[in-house]
MARBA-3410 file (N, C-alpha, C, O; in Angstrom, 1 decimal):
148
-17.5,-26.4,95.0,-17.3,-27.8,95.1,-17.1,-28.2,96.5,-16.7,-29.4,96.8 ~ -17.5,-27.3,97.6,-17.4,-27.8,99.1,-18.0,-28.8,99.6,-17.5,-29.4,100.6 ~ -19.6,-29.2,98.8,-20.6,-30.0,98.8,-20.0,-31.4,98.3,-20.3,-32.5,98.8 ~ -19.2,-31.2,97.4,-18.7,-32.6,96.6,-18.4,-34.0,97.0,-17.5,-34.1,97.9 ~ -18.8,-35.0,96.7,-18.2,-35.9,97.3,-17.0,-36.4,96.7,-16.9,-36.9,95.5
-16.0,-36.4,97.5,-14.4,-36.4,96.9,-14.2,-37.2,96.3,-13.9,-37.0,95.1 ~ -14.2,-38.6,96.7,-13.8,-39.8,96.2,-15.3,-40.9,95.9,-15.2,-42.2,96.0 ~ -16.2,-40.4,95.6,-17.5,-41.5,95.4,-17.0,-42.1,94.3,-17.3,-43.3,94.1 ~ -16.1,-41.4,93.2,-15.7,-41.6,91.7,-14.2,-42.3,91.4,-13.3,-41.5,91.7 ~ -13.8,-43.5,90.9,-13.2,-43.9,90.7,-11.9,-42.8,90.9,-11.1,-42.8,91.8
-12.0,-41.8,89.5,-11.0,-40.7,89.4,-11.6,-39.5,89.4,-11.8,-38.8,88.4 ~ -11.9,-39.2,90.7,-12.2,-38.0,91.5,-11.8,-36.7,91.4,-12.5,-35.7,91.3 ~ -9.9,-37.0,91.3,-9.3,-35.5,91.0,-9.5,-35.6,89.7,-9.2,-34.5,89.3 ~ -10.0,-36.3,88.6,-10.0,-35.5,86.7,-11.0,-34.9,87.2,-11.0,-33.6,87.1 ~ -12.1,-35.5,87.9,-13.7,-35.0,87.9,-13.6,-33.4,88.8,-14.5,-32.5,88.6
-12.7,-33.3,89.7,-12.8,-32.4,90.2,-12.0,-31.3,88.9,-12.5,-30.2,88.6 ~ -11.3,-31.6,88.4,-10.7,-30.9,88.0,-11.3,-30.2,86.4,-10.8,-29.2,85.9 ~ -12.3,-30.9,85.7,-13.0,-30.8,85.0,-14.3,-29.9,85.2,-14.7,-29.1,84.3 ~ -15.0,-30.3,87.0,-16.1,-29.8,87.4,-15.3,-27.9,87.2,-15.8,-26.9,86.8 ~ -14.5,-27.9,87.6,-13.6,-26.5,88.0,-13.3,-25.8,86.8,-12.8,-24.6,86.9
-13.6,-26.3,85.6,-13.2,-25.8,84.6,-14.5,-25.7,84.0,-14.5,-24.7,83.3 ~ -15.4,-26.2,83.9,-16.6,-26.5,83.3,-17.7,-25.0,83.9,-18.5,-24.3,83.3 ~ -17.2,-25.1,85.7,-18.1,-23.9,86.4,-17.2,-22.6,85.6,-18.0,-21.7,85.2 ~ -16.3,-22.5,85.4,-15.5,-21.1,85.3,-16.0,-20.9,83.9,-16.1,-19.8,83.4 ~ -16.3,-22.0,83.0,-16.2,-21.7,81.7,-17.6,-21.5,81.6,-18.0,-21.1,80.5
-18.5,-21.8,82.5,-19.9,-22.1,82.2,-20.5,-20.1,82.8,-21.6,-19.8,82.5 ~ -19.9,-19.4,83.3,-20.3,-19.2,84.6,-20.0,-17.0,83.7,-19.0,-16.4,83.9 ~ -21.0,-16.5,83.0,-20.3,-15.2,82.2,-20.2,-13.6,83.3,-19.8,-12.4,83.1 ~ -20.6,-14.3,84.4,-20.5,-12.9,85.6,-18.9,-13.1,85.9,-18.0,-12.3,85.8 ~ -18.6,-14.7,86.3,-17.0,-15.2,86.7,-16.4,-14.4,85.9,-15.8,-13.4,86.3
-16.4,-14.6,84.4,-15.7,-14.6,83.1,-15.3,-12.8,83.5,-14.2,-12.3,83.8 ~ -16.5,-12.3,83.2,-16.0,-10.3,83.6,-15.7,-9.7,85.2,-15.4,-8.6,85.5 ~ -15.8,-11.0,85.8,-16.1,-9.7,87.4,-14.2,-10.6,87.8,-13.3,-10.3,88.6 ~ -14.2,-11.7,87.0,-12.5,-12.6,87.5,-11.5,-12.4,86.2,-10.5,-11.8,86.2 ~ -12.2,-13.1,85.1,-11.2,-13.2,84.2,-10.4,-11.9,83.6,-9.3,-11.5,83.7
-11.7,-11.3,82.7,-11.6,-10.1,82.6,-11.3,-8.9,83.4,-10.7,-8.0,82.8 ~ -11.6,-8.9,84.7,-10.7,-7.7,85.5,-9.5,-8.4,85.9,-8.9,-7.8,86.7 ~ -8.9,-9.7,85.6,-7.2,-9.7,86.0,-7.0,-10.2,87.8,-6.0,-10.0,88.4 ~ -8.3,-10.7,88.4,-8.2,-11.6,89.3,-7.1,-12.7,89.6,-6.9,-13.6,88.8 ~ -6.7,-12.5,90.4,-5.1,-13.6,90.4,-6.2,-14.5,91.5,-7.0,-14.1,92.3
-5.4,-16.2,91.0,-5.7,-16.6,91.9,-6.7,-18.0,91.0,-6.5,-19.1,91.4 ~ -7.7,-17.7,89.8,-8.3,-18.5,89.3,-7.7,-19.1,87.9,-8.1,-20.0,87.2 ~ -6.9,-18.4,87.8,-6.0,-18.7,86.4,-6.8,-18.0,84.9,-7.2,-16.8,85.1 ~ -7.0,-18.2,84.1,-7.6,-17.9,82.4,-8.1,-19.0,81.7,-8.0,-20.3,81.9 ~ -8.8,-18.2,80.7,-9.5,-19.0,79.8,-8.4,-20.6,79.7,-8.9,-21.7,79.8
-7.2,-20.4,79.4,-6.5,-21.3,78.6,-6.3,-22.4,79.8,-6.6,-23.6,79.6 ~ -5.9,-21.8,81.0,-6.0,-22.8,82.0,-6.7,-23.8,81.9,-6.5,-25.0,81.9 ~ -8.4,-22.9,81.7,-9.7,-24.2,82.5,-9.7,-25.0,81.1,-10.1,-26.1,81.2 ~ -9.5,-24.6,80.2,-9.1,-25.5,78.8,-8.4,-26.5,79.1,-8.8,-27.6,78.7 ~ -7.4,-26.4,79.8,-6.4,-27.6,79.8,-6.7,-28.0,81.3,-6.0,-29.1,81.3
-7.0,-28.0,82.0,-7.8,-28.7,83.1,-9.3,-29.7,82.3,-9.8,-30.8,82.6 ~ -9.6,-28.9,81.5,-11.1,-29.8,80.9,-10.4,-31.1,80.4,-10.8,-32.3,80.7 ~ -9.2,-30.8,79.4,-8.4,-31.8,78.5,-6.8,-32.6,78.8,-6.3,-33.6,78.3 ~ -6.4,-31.7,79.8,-5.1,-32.3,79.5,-5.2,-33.4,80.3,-4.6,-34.2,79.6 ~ -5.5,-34.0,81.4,-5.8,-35.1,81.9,-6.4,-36.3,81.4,-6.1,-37.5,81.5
-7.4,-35.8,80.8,-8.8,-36.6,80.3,-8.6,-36.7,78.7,-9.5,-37.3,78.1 ~ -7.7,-36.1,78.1,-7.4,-36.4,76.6,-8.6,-35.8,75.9,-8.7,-35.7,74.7 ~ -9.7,-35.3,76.9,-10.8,-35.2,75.9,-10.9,-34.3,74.7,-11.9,-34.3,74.2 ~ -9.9,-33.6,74.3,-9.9,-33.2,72.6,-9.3,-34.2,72.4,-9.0,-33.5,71.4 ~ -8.7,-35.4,72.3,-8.9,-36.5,71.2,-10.0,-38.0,71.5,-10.2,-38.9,70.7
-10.5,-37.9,72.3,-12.0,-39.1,72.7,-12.9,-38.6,73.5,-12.8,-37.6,74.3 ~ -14.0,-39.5,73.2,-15.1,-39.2,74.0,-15.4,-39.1,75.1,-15.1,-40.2,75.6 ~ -16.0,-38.2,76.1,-15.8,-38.8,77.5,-16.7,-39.8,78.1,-16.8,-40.0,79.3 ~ -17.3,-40.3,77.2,-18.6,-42.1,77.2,-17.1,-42.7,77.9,-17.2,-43.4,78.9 ~ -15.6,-42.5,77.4,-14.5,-43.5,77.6,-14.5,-43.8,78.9,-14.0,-44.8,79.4
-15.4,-42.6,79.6,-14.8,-42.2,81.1,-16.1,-42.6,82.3,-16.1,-42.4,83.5 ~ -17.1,-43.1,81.4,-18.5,-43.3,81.9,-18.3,-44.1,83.5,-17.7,-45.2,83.3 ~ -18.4,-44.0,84.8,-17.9,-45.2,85.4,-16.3,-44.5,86.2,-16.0,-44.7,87.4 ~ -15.8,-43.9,85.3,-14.6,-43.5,86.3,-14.1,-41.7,86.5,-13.3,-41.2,87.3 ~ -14.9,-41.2,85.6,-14.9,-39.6,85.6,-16.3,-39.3,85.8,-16.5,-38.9,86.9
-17.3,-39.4,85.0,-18.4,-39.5,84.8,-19.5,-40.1,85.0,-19.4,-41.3,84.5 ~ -20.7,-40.0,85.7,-21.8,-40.8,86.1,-22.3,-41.3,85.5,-23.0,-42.1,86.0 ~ -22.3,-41.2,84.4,-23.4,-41.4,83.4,-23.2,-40.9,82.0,-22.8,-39.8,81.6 ~ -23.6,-41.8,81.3,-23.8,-41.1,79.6,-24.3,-40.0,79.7,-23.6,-39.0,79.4 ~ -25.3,-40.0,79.9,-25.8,-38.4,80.0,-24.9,-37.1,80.2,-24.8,-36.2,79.4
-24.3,-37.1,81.4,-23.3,-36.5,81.6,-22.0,-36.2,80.5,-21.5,-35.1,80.2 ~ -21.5,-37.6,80.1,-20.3,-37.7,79.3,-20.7,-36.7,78.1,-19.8,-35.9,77.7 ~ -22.1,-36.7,77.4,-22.7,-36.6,76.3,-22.4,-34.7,76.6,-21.7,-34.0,75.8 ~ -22.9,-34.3,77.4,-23.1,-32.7,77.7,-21.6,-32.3,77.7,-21.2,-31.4,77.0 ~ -20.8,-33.0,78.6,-19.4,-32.9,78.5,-18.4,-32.8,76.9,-17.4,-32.1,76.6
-19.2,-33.7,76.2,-18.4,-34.0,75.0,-18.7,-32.7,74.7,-17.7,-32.0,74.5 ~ -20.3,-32.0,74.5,-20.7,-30.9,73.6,-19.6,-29.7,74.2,-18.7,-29.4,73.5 ~ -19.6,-29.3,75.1,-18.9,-28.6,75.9,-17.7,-28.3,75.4,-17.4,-27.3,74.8 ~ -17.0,-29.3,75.5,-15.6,-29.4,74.9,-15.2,-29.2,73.7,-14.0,-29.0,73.4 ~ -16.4,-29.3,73.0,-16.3,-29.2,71.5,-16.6,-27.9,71.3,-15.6,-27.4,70.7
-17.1,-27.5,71.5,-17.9,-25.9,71.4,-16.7,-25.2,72.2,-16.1,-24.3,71.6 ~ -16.2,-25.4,73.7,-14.5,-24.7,73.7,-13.5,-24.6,72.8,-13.0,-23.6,72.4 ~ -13.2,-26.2,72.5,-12.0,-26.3,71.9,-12.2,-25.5,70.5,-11.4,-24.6,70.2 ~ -13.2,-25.8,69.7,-13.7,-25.1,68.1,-13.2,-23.3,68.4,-12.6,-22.6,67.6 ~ -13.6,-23.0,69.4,-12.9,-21.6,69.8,-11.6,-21.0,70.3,-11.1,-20.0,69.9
-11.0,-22.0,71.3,-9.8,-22.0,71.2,-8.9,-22.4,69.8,-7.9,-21.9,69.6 ~ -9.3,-23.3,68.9,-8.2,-23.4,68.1,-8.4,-22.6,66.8,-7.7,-22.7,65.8 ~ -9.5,-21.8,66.9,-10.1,-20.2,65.9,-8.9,-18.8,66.6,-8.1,-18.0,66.1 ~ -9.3,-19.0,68.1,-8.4,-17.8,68.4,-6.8,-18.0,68.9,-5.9,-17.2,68.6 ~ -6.6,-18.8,69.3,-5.1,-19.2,69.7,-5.2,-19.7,71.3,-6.2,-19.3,71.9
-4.4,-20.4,71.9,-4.3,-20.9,72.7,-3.8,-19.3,74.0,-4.2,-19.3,75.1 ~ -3.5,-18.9,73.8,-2.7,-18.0,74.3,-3.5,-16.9,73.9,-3.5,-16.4,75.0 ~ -4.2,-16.2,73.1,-5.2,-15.3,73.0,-5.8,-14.7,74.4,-6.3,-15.4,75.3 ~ -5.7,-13.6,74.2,-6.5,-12.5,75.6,-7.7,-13.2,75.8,-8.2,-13.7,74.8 ~ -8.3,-13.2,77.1,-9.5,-13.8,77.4,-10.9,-12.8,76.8,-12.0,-13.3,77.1
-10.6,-11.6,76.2,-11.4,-10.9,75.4,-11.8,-11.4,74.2,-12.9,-11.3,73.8 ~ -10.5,-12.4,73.2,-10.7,-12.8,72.1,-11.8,-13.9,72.4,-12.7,-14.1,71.6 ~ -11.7,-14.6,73.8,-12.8,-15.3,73.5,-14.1,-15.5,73.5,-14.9,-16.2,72.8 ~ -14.1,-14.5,74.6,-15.6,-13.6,75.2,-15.8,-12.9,74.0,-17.0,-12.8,73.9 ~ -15.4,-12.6,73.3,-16.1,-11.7,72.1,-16.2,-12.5,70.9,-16.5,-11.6,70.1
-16.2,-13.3,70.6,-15.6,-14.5,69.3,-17.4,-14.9,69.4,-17.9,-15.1,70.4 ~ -17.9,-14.9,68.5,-19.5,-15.6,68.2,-20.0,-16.3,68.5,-21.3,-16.4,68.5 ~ -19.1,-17.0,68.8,-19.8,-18.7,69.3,-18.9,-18.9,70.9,-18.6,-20.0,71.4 ~ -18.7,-17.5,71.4,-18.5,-17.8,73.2,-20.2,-18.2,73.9,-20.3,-19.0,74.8 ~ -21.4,-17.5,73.3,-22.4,-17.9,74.1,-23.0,-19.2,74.0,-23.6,-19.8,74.9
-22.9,-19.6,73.0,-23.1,-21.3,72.7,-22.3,-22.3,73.5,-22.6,-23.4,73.8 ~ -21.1,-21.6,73.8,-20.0,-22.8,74.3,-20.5,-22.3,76.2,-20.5,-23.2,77.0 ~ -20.9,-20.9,76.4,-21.0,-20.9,77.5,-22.6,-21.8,77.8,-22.5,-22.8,78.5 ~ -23.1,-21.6,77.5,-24.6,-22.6,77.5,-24.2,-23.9,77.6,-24.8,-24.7,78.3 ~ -22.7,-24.5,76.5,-22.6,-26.1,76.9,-22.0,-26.1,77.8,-22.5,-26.9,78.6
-20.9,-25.4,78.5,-20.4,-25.4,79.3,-21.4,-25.6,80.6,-21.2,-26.5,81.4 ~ -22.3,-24.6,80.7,-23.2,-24.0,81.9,-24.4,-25.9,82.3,-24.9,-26.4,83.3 ~ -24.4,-26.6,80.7,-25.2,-27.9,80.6,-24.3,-28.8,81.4,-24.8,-29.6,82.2 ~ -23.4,-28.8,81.4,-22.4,-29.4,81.7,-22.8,-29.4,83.4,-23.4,-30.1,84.2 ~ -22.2,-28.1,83.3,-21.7,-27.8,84.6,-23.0,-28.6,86.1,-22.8,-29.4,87.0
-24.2,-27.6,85.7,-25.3,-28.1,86.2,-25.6,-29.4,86.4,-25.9,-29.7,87.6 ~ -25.4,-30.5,85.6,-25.5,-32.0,85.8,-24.6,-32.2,86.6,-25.0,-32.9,87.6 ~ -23.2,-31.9,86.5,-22.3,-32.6,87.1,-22.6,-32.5,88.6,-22.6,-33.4,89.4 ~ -23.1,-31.0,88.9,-22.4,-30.4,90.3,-24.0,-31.1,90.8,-23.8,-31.6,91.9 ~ -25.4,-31.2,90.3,-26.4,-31.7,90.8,-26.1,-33.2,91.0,-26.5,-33.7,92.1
-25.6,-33.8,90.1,-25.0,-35.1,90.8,-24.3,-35.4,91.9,-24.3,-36.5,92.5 ~ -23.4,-34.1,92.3,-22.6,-34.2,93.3,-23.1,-33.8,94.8,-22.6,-33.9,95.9 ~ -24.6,-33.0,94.2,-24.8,-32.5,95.2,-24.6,-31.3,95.7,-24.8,-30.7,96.7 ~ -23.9,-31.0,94.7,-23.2,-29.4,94.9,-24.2,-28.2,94.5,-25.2,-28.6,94.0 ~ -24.2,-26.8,94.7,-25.1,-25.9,94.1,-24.6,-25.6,92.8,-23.4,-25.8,92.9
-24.9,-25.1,91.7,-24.3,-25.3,90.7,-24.4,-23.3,90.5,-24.3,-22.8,89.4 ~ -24.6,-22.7,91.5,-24.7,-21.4,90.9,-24.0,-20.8,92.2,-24.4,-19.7,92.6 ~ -22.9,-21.5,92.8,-22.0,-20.8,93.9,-20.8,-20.3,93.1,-20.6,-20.3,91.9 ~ -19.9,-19.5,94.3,-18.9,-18.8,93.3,-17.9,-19.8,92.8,-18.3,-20.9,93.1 ~ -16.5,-19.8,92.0,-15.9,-20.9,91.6,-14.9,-20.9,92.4,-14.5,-19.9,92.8
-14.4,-22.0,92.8,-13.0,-21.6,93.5,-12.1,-21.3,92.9,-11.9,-21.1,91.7 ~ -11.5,-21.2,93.9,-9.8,-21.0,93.3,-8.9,-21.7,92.9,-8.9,-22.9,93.5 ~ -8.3,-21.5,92.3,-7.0,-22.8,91.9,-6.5,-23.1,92.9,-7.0,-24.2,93.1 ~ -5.7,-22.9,94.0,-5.6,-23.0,95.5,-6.6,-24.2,95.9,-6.3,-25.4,95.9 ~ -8.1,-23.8,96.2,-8.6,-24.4,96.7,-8.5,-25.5,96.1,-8.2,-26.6,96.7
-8.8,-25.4,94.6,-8.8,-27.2,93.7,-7.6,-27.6,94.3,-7.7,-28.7,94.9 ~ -6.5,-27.2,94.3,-5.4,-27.5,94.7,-5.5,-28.8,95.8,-5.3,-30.0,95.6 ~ -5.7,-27.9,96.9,-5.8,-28.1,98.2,-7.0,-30.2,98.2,-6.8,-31.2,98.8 ~ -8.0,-29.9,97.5,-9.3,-30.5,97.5,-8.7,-31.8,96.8,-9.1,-33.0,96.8 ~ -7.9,-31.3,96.2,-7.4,-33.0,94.8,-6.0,-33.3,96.1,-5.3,-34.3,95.8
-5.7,-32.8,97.0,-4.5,-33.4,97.5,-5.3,-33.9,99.0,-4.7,-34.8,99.5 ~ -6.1,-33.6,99.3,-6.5,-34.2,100.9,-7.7,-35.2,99.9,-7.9,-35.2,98.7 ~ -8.1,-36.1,100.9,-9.0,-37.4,100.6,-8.5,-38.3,100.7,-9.1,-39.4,100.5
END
């Protein structure tokens, strides 16, 4: 997200904070070479869940709500919605708190990584970003939603 433009978007830090969750969740080399070997530093599955939603409410509305102030475009909101749906359907099958194995291995992790990866690709090509760099760190998101 170095490429990003910080503030072009009304609400910049959801979008950053969504784009950050969307790459980690989109991304299945991240998932085994971070999540799975116990990488400090980027958080877990459950984190980038609640970075996708806890701001943005998006397990209870659409992100069309957000068209204009998170999101560029319908289009966008639309890949976003699928995304979230196809996470969330899996987190609330395995548990919130479940090893990040339960999710990686659960049937419908490659479907959600594909909406995730749809996702991801739009957003970060809108932004201008490369959409196949490594993810940052919670740190860096950190750091990125506090300067601007």
């Amino acid at each position: 997200m170095g490429g990003m433009p910080l503030n072009d978007m009304p609400w910049w830090r959801w979008r950053s904070n969504v784009r950050s969750a969307l790459h980690m969740l989109s991304d299945p080399v991240f998932q085994r070479d971070v999540w799975l070997a116990g990488v400090p530093g980027y958080g877990d599955v459950t984190d980038a869940v609640y970075r996708l939603v806890e701001d943005t409410w998006l397990d209870n509305w659409s992100a069309e709500k957000y068209v204009g102030t998170i999101f560029r475009d319908s289009q966008e909101a639309a890949l976003v919605d699928t995304a979230v749906l196809r996470v969330l359907r899996i987190m609330h099958q395995v548990g919130p708190d479940a090893p990040v194995t339960a999710y990686v291995e659960h049937e419908g992790w490659p479907e959600a990584v594909r909406a995730a990866r749809d996702a991801h690709v739009r957003m970060a090509a809108s932004d201008g970003d490369d959409p196949d760099a490594q993810p940052s760190t919670l740190e860096v998101l950190r750091i990125m939603t506090r300067s601007a």
